[in-house]
KOLTI-387367 format. One record per atom (N, C-alpha, C, CB): residue in one letter; residue number from 0; chain; atom name; x, y, z. Coordinates in pm, 1 decimal, padded with zeros to 6 digits. Glycine has a CB too. Example, Ala and Ser with C-alpha at 12.3 -4.5 7.8 and 13.67 -1.06 7.14 Angstrom:
2
A:0:A:N:01319.0:-00569.0:00780.0
A:0:A:CA:01230.0:-00450.0:00780.0
A:0:A:C:01320.0:-00330.0:00780.0
A:0:A:CB:01130.8:-00447.3:00904.6
S:1:A:N:01285.0:-00225.0:00708.0
S:1:A:CA:01367.0:-00106.0:00714.0
S:1:A:C:01290.0:00003.0:00787.0
S:1:A:CB:01408.4:-00059.8:00572.5
END
This chain:
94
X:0:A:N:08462.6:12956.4:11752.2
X:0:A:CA:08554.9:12872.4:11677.0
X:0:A:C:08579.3:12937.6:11541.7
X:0:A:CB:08499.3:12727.3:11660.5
X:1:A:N:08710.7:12939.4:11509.4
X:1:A:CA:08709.2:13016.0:11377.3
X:1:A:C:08774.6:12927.6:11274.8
X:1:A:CB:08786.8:13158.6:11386.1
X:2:A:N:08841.6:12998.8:11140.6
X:2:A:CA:08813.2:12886.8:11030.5
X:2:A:C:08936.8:12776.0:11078.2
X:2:A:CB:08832.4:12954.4:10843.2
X:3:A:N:09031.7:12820.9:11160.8
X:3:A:CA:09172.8:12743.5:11193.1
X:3:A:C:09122.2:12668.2:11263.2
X:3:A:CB:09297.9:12807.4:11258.3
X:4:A:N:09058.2:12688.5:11401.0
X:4:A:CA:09027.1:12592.3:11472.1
X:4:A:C:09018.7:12427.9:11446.6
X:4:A:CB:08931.7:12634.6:11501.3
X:5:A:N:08935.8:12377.0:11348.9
X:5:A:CA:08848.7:12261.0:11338.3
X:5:A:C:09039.8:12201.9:11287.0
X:5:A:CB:08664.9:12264.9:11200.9
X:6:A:N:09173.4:12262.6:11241.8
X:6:A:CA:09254.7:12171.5:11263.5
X:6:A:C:09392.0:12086.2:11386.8
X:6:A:CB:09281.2:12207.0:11176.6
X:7:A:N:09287.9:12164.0:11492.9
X:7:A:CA:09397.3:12151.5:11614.8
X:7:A:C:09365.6:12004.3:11685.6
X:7:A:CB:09377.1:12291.6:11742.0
X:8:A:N:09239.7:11955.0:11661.3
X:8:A:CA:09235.4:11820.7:11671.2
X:8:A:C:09273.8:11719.6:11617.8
X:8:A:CB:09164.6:11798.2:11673.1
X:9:A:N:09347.1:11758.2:11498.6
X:9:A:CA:09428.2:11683.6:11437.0
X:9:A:C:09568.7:11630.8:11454.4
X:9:A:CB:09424.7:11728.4:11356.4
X:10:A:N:09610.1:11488.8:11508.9
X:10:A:CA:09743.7:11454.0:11505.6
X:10:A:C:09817.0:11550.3:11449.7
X:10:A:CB:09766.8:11340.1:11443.9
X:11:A:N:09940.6:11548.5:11512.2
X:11:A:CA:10058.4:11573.7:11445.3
X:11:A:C:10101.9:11482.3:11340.2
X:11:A:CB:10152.8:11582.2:11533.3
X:12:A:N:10187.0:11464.2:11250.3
X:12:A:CA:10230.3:11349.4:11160.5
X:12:A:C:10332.1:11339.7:11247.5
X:12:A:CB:10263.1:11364.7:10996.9
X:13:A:N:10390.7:11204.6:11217.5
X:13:A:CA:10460.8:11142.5:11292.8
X:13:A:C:10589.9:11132.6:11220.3
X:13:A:CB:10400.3:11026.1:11332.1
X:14:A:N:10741.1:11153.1:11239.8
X:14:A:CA:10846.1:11231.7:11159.2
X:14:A:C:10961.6:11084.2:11246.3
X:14:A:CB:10872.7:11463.8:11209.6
X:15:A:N:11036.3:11103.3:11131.0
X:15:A:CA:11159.8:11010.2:11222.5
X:15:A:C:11191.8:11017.0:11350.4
X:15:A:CB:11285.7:11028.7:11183.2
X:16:A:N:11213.5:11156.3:11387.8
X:16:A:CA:11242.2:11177.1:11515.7
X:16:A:C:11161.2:11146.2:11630.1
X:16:A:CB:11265.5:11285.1:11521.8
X:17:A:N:11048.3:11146.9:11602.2
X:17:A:CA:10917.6:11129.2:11681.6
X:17:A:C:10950.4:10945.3:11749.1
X:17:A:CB:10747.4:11151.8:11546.7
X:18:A:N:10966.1:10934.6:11866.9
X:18:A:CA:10990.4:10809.6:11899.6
X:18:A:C:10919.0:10732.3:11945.9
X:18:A:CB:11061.7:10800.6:11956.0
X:19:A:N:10883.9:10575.5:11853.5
X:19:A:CA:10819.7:10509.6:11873.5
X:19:A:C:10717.3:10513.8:11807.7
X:19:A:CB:10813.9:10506.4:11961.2
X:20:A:N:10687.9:10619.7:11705.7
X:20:A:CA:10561.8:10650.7:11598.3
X:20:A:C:10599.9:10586.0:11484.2
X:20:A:CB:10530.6:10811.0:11558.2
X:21:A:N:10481.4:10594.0:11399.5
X:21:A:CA:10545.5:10537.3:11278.3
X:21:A:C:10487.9:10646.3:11179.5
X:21:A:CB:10503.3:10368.6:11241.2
X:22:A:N:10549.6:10614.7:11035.5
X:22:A:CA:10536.7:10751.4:10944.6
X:22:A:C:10381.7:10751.5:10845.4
X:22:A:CB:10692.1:10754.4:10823.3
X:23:A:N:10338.3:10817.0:10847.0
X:23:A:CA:10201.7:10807.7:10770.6
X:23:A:C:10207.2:10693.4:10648.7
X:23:A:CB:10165.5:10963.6:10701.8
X:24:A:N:10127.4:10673.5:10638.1
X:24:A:CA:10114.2:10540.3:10517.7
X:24:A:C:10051.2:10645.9:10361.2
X:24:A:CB:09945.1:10375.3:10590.9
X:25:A:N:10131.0:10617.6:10333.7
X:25:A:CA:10118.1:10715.7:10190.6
X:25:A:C:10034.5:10634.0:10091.1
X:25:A:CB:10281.0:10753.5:10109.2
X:26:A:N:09916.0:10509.4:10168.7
X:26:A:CA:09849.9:10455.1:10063.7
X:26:A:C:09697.9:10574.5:10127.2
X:26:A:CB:09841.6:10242.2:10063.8
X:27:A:N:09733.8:10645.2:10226.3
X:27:A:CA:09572.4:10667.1:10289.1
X:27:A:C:09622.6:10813.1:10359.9
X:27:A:CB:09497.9:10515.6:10430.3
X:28:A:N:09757.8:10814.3:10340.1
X:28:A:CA:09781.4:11003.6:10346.5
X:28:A:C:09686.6:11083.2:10177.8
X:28:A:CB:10035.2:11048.3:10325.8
X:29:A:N:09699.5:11198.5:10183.3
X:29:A:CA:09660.7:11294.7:10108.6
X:29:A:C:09787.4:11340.9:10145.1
X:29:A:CB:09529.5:11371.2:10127.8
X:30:A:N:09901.9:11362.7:09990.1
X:30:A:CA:10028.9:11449.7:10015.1
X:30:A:C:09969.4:11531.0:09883.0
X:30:A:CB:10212.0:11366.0:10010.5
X:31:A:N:09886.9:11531.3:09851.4
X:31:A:CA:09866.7:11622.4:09737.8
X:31:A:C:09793.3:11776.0:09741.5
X:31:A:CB:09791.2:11542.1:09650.5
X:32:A:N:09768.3:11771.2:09877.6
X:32:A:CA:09628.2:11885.3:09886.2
X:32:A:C:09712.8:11963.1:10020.6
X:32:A:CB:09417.4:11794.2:09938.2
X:33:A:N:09750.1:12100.2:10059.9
X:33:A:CA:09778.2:12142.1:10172.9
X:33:A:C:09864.4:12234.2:10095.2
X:33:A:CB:09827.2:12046.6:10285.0
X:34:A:N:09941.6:12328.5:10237.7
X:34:A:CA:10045.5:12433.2:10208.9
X:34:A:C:10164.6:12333.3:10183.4
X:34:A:CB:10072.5:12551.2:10339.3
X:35:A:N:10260.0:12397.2:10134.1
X:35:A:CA:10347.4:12325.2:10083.7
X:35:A:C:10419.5:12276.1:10210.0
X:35:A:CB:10425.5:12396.4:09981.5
X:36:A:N:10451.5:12387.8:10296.4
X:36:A:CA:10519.2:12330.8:10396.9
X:36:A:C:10492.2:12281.2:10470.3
X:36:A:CB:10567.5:12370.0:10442.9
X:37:A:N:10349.0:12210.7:10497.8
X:37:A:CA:10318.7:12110.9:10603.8
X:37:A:C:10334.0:11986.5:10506.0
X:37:A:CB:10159.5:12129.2:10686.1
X:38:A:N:10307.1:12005.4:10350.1
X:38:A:CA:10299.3:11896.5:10301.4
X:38:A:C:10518.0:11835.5:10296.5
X:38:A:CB:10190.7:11929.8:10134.8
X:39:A:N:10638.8:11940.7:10274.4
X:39:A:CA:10740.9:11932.6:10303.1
X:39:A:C:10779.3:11872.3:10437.3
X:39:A:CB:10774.4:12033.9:10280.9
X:40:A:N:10696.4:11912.1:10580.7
X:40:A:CA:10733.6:11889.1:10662.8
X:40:A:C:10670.6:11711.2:10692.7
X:40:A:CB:10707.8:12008.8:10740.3
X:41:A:N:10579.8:11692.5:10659.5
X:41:A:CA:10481.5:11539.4:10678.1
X:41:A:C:10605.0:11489.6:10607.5
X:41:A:CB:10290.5:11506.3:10588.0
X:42:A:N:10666.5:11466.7:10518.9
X:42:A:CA:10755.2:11422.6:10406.0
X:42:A:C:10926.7:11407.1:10504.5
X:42:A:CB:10748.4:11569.6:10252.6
X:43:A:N:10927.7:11522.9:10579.1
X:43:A:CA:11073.0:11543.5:10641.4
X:43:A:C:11192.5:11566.0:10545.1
X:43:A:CB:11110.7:11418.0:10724.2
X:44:A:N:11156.9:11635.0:10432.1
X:44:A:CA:11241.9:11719.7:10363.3
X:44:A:C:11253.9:11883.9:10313.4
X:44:A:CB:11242.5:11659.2:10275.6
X:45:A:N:11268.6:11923.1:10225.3
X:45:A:CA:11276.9:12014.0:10193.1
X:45:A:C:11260.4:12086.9:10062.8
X:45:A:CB:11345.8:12016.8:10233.0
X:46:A:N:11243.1:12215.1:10020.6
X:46:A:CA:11243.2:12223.5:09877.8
X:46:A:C:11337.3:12201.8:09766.0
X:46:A:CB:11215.9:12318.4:09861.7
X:47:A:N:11482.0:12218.6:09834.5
X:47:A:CA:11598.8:12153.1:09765.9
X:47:A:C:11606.7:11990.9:09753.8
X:47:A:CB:11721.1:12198.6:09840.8
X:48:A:N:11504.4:11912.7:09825.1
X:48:A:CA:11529.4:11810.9:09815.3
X:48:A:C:11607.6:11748.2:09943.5
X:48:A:CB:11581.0:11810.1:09703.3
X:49:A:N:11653.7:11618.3:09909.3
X:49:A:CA:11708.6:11558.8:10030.9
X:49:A:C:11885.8:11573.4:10029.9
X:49:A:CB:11654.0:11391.2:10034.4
X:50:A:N:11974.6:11571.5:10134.8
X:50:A:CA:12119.9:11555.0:10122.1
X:50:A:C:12115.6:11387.3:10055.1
X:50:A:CB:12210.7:11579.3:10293.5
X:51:A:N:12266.0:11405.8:10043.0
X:51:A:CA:12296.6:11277.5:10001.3
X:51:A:C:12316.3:11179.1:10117.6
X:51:A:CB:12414.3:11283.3:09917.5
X:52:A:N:12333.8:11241.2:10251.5
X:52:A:CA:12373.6:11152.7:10327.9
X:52:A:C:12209.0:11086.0:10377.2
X:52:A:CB:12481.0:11223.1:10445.0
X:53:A:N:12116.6:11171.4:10374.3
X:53:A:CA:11951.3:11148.4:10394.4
X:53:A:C:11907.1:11053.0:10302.7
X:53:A:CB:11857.7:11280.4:10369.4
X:54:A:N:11933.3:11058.4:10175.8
X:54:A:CA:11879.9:10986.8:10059.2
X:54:A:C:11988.1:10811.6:10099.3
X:54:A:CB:11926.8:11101.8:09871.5
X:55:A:N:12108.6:10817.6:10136.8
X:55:A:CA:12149.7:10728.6:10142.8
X:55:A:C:12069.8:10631.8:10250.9
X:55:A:CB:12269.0:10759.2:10152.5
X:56:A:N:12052.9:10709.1:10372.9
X:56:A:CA:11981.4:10646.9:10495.9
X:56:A:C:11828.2:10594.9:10472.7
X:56:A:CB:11978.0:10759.1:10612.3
X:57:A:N:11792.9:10680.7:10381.9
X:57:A:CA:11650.2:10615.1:10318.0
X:57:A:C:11623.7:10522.0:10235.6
X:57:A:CB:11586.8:10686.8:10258.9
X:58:A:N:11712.2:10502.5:10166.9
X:58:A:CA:11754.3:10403.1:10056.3
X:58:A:C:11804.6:10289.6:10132.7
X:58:A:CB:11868.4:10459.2:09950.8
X:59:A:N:11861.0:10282.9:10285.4
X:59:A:CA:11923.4:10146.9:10345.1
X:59:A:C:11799.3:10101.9:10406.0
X:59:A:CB:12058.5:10159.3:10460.9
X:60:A:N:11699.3:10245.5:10474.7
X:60:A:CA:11609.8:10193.8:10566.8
X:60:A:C:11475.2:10131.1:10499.3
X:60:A:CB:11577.8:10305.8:10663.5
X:61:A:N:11459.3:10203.0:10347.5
X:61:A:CA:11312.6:10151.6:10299.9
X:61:A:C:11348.2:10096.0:10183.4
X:61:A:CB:11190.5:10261.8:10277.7
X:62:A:N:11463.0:10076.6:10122.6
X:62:A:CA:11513.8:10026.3:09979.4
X:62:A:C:11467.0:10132.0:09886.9
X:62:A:CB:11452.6:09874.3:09930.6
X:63:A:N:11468.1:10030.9:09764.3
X:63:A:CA:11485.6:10116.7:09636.7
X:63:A:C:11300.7:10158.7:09572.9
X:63:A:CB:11596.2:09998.8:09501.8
X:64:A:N:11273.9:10249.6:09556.0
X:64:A:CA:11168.5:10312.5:09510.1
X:64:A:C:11108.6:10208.0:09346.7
X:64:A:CB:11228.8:10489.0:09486.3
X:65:A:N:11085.4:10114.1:09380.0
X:65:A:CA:11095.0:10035.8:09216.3
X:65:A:C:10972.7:09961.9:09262.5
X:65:A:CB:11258.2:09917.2:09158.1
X:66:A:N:10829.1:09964.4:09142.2
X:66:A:CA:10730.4:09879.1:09225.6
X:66:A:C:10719.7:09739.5:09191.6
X:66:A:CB:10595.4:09930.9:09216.4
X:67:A:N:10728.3:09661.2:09292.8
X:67:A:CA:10700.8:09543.5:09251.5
X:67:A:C:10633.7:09477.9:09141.7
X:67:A:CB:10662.0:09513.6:09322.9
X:68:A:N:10735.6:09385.2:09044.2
X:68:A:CA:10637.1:09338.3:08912.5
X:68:A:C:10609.7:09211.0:08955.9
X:68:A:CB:10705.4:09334.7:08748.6
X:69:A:N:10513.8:09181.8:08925.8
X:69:A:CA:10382.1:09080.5:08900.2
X:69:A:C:10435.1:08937.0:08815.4
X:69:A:CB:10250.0:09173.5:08790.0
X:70:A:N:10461.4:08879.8:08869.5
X:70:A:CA:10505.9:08716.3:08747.2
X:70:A:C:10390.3:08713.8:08655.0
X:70:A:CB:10507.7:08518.4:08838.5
X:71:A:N:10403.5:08734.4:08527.2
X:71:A:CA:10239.5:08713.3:08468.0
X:71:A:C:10255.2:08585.6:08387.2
X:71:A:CB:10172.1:08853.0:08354.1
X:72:A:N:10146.6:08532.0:08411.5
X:72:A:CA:10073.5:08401.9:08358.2
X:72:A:C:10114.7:08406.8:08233.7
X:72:A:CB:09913.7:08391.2:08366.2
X:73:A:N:10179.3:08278.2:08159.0
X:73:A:CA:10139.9:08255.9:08020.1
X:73:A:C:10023.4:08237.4:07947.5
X:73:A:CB:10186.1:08175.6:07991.3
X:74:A:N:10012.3:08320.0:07829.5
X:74:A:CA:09895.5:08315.5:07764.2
X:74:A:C:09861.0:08182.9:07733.0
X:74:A:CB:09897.4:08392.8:07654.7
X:75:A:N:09923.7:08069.7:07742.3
X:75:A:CA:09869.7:07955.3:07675.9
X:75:A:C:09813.5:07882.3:07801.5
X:75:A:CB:09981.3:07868.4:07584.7
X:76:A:N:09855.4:07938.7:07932.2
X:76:A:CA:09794.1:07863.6:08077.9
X:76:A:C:09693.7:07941.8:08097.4
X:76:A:CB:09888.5:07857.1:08222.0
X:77:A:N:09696.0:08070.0:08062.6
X:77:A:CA:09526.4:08142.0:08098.1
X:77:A:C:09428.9:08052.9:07991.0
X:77:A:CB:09509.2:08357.0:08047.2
X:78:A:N:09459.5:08062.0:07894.7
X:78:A:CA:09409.9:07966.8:07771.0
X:78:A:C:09311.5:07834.2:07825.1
X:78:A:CB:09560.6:07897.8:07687.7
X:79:A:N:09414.9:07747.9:07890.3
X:79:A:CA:09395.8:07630.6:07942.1
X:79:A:C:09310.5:07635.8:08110.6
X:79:A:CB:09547.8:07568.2:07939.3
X:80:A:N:09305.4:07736.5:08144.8
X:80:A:CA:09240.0:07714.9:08264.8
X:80:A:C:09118.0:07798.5:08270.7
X:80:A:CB:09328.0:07740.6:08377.0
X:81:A:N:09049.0:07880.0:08127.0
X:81:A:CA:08883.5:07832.7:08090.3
X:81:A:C:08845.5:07677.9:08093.9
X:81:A:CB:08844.2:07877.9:07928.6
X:82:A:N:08939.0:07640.6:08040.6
X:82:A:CA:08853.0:07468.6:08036.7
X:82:A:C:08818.9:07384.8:08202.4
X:82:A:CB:08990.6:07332.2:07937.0
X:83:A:N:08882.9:07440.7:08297.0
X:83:A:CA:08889.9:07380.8:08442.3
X:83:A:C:08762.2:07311.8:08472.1
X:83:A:CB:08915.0:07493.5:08556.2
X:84:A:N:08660.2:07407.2:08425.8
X:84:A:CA:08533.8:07399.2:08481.5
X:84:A:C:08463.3:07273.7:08363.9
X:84:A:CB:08453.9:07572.1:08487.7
X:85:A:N:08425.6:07186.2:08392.8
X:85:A:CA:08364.7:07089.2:08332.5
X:85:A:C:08274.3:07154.0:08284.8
X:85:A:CB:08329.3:06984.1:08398.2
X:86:A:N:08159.1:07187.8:08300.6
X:86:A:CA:08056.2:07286.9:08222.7
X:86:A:C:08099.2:07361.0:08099.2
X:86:A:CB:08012.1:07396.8:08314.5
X:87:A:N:08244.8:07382.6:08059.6
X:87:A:CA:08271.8:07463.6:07946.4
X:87:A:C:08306.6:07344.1:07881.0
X:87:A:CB:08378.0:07587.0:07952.7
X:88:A:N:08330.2:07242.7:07896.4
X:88:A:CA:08403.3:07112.3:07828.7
X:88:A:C:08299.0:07060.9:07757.0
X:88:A:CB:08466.9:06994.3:07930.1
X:89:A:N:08174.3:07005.4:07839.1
X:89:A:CA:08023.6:06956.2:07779.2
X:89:A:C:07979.8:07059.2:07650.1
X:89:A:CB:07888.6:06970.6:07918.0
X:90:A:N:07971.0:07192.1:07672.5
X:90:A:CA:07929.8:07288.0:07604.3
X:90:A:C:08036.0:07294.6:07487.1
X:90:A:CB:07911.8:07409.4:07689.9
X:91:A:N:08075.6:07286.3:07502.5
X:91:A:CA:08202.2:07255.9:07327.8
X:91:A:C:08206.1:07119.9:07265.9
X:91:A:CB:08399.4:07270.3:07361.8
X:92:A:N:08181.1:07014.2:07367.6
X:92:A:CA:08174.7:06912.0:07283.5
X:92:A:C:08020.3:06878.7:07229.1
X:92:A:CB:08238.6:06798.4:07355.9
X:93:A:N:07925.3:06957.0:07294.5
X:93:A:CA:07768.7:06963.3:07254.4
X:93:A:C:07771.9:06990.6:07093.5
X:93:A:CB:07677.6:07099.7:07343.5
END
């Protein structure tokens, strides 16, 4: 067995075309570590980047690249919900 070997047991990534697969989950891929062009090809683009007609189809099929924001709590309701716990209520009025 030589040093290539130990990666032929490894899946293929799974590419649009590939039917009925689905595309690696980029919370538990590694796109950061490899040759460029397997890491280009896992991706299904290129070094120029994507066409416009590609970027359009990606943009209908997965939306817009923007991460979800968070509704955040008002400071005066985080405030108010230390007191929830009866035990902090006794202890302040002690």
């Amino acid at each position: 067995m030589n040093a290539t070997d130990h990666h032929s047991d490894t899946p293929k990534p799974a590419t649009r075309d590939t039917p009925g697969a689905a595309l690696h989950d980029p919370q538990t891929d590694d796109f950061g570590t490899g040759p460029l062009d397997d890491r280009l090809a896992r991706l299904t683009t290129t070094p120029a980047g994507l066409t416009m007609a590609e970027a359009r189809a990606r943009l209908a099929t997965y939306g817009r690249n923007d991460a979800a924001s968070e509704k955040r709590t008002p400071l005066w309701l985080t405030f108010l919900a230390r007191f929830r716990n009866p035990l902090i209520v006794i202890l302040l009025g002690a």
